[in-house]
FITI-289131 format. One record per residue (C-alpha): residue number from 1; residue in three letters; chain; x, y, z. Coordinates in nm, 2 decimals, m for minus. Layout:
<recs>
NUM Ala A X Y Z
...
</recs>
This chain:
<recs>
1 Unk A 0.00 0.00 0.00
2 Unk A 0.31 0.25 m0.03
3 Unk A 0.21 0.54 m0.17
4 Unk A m0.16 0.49 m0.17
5 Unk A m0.41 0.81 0.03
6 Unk A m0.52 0.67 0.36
7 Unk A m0.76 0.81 0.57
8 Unk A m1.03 0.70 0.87
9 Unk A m1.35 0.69 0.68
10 Unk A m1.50 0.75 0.36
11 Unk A m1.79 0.93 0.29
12 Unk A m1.96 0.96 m0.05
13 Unk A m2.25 1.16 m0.08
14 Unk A m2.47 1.38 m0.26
15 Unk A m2.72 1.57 m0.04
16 Unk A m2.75 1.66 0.32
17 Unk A m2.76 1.30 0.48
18 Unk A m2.37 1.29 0.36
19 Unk A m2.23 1.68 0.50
20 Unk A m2.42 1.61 0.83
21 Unk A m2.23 1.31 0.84
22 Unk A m1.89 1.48 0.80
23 Unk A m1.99 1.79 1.04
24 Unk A m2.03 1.51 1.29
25 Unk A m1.70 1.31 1.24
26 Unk A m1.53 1.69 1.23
27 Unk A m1.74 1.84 1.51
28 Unk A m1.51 1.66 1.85
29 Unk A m1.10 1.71 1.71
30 Unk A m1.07 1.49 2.04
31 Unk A m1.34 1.19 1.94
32 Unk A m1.29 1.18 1.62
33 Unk A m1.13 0.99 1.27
34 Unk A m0.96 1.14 0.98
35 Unk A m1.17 1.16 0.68
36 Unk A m1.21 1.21 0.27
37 Unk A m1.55 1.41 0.19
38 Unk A m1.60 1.28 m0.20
39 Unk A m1.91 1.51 m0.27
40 Unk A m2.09 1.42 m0.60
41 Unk A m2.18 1.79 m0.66
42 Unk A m1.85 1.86 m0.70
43 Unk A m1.75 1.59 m0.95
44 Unk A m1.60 1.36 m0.71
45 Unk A m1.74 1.01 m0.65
46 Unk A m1.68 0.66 m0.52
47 Unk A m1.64 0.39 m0.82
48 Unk A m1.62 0.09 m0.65
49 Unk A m1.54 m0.09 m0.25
50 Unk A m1.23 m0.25 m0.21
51 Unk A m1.29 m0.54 0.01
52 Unk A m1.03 m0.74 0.19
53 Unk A m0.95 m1.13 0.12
54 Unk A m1.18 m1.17 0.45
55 Unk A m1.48 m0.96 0.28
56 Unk A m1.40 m0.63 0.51
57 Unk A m1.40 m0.28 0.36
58 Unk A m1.00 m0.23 0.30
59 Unk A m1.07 0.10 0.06
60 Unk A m1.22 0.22 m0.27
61 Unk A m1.15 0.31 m0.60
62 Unk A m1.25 0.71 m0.64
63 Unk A m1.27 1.01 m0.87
64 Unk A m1.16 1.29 m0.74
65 Unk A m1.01 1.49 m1.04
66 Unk A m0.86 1.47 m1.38
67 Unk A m0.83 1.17 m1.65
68 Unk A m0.71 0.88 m1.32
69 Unk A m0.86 0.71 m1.08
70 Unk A m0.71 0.69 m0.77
71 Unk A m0.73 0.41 m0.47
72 Unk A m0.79 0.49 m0.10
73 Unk A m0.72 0.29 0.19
74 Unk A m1.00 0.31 0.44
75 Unk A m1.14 0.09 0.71
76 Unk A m1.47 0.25 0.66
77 Unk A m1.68 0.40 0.39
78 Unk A m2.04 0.54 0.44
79 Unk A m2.25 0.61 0.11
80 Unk A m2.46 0.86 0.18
81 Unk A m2.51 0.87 m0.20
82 Unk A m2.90 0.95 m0.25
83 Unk A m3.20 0.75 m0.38
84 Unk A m3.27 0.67 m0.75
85 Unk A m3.52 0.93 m0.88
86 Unk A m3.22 1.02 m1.14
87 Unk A m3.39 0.67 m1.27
88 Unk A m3.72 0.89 m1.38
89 Unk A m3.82 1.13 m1.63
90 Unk A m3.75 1.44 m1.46
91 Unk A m3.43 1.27 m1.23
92 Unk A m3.08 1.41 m1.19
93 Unk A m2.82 1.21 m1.28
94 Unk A m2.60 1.29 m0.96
95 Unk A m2.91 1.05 m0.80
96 Unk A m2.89 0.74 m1.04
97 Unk A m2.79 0.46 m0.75
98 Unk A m2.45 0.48 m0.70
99 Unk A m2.46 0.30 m0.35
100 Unk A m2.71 0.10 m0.45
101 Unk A m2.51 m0.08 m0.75
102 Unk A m2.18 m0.06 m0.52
103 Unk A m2.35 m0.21 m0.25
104 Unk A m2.47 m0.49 m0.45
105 Unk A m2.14 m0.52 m0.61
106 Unk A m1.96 m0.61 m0.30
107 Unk A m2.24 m0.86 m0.24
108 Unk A m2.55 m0.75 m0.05
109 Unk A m2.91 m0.79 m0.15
110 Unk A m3.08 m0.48 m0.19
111 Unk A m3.45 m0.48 0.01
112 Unk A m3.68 m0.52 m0.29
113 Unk A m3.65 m0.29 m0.52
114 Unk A m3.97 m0.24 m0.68
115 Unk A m4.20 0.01 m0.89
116 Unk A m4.47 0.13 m0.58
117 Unk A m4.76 0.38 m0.67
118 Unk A m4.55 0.50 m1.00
119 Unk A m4.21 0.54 m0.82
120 Unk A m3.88 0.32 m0.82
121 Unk A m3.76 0.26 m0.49
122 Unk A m3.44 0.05 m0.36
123 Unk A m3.27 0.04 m0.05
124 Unk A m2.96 m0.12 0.14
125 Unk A m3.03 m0.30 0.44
126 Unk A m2.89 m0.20 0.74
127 Unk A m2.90 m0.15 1.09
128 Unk A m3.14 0.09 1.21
129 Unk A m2.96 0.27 1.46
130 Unk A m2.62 0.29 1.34
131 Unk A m2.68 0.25 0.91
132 Unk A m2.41 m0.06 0.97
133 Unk A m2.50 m0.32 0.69
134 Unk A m2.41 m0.69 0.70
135 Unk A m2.04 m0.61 0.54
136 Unk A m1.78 m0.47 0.82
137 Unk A m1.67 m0.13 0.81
138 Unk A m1.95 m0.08 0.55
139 Unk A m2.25 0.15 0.68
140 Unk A m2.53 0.37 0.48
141 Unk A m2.71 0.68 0.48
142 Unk A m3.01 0.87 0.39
143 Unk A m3.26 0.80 0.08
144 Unk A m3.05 0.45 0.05
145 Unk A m3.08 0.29 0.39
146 Unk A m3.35 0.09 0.43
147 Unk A m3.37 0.27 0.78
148 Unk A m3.34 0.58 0.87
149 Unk A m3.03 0.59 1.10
150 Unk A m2.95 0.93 1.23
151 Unk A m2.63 1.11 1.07
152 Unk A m2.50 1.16 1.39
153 Unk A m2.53 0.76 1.53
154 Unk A m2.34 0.65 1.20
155 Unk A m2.09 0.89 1.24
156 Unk A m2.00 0.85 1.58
157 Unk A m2.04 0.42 1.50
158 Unk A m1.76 0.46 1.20
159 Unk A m1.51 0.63 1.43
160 Unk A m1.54 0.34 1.65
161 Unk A m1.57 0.13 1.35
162 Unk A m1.25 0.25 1.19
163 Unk A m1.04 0.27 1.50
164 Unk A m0.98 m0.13 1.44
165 Unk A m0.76 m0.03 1.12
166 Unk A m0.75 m0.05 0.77
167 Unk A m0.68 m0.46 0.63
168 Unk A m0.48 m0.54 0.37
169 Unk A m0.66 m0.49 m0.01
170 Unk A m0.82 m0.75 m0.14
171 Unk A m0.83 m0.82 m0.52
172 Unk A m0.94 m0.53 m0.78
173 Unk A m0.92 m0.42 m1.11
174 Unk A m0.85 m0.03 m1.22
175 Unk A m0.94 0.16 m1.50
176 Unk A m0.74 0.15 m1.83
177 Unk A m0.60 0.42 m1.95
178 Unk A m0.80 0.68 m2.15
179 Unk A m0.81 0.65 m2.57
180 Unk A m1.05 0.86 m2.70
181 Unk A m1.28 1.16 m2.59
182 Unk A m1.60 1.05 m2.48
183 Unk A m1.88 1.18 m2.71
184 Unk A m2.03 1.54 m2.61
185 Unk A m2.36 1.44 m2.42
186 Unk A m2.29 1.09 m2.47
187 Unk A m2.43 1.00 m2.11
188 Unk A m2.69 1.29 m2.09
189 Unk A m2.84 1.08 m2.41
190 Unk A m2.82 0.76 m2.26
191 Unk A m2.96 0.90 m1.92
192 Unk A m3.25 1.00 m2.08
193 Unk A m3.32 0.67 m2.26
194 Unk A m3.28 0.47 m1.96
195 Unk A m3.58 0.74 m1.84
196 Unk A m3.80 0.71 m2.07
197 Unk A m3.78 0.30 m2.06
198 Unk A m3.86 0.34 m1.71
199 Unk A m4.13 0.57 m1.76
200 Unk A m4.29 0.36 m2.03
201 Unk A m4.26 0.06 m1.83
202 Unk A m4.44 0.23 m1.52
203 Unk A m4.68 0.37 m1.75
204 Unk A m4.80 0.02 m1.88
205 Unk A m4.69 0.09 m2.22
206 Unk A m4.36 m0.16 m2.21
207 Unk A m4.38 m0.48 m2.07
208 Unk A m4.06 m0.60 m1.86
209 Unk A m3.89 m0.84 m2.06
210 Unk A m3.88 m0.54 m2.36
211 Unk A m3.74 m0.31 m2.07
212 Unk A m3.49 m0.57 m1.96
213 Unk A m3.33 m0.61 m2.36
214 Unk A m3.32 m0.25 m2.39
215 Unk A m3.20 m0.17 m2.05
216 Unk A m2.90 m0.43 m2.13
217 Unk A m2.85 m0.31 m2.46
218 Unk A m2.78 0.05 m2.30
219 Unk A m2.58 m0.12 m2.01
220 Unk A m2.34 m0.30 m2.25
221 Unk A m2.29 0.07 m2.40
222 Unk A m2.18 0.22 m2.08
223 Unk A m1.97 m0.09 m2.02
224 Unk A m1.81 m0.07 m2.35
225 Unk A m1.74 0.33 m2.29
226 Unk A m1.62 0.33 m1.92
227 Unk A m1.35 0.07 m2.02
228 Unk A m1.10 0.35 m2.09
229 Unk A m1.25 0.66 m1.95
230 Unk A m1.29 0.88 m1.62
231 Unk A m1.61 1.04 m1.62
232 Unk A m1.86 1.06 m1.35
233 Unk A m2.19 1.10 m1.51
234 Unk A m2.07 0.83 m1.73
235 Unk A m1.99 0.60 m1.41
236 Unk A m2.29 0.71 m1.28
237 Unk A m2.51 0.60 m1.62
238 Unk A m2.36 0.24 m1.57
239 Unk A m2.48 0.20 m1.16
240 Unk A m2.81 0.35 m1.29
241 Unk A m2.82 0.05 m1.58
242 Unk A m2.73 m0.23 m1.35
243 Unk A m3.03 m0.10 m1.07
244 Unk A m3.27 0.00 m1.32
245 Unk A m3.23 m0.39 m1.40
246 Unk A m3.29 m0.54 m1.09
247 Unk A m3.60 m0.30 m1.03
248 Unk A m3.72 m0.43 m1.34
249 Unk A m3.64 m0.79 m1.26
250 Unk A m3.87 m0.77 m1.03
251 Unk A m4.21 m0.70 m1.24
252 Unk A m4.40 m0.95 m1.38
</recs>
């Protein structure tokens, strides 16, 4: 790990449920754990958890500037990261279920997600006082828990949390080096297709297994795209694909 940014804890977010968690873990200088703030607004974001060989966070691959990707060694990360109304016509990207694919990535089971009363909802389990979910040194905040765990409880859990050290990486895989440009509005484009397949499937007028082709059709161009390029909305357009699926996976 020579050379690699270590810190505390991790926080990604997007809204308020993430700076009320960093005013917490900032608020005591004598109770307290270094952190990284990687605030979506602001271009940064997390890509992936790095889990350790025992299936402990151990740190994450994040975009925090330029054309590379950069690792971070953390004990803890919380995603404070928003819901998934970027999934709808009308959504902002910067909410497209980022926590909700990465959290599903590093193996948990999202609670349900579903289309209720003409919205998409997903959630992360977790626990409902501190936001801990079922991986160590992972926890969740916000629109995404499945609970509503105060800011200030999750906070003051990852400084304990992290206090037990960061473990040694685990296996992962970083981005290849850029080629070419990415097309001007490539991902705005795509955004709004994935939008307007969830709209017509809501609105009766697609049926799922005619959402689930295109929606892997558009997923497979994101893949194909993100292989050799940094770019947020574009990372954020594939974690919409893959939880736009398993929403749709689960309608008739």
């Amino acid at each position: 790990m020579t050379g690699l940014t270590q810190t505390g804890v991790l926080v990604a977010g997007v809204g308020a449920s993430g700076a009320r968690v960093v005013r917490e873990l900032a608020a005591d200088p004598n109770d307290n754990a270094p952190y990284i703030f990687l605030d979506k607004n602001h271009g940064e974001m997390l890509v992936d958890l790095i889990l350790s060989e025992d299936g402990r966070v151990a740190g994450a691959i994040v975009k925090r500037g330029g054309d590379q990707l950069e690792i971070i060694c953390a004990p803890v990360v919380i995603l404070a990261t928003g819901g998934v109304g970027g999934l709808t016509t009308g959504g902002d990207w910067r909410e497209s279920g980022d926590g909700h694919a990465i959290a599903h990535r590093a193996g948990l089971t999202l609670a349900t997600p579903h289309i209720e009363a003409g919205e998409v909802r997903a959630h992360v389990p977790c626990d409902a006082d501190t936001g801990a979910t079922p991986i160590r040194g992972l926890f969740v905040q916000g629109h995404l828990a499945a609970d509503a765990p105060a800011p200030e409880a999750t906070a003051r859990a990852a400084i304990r949390a992290s206090r037990h050290g960061s473990p040694a990486l685990g296996p992962y895989k970083m981005q290849a080096p850029i080629d070419a440009p990415l097309p001007a509005g490539f991902a705005a484009v795509k955004f709004e297709r994935l939008r307007l397949i969830m709209q017509a499937l809501m609105d009766g007028k697609m049926d799922a297994e005619t959402a689930r082709m295109a929606l892997h059709r558009l997923k497979g161009e994101a893949d194909e795209y993100a292989r050799a390029r940094v770019d947020a909305e574009l990372f954020s357009f594939q974690n919409a694909c893959e939880v736009a699926l398993l929403i749709v996976r689960g309608v008739p």
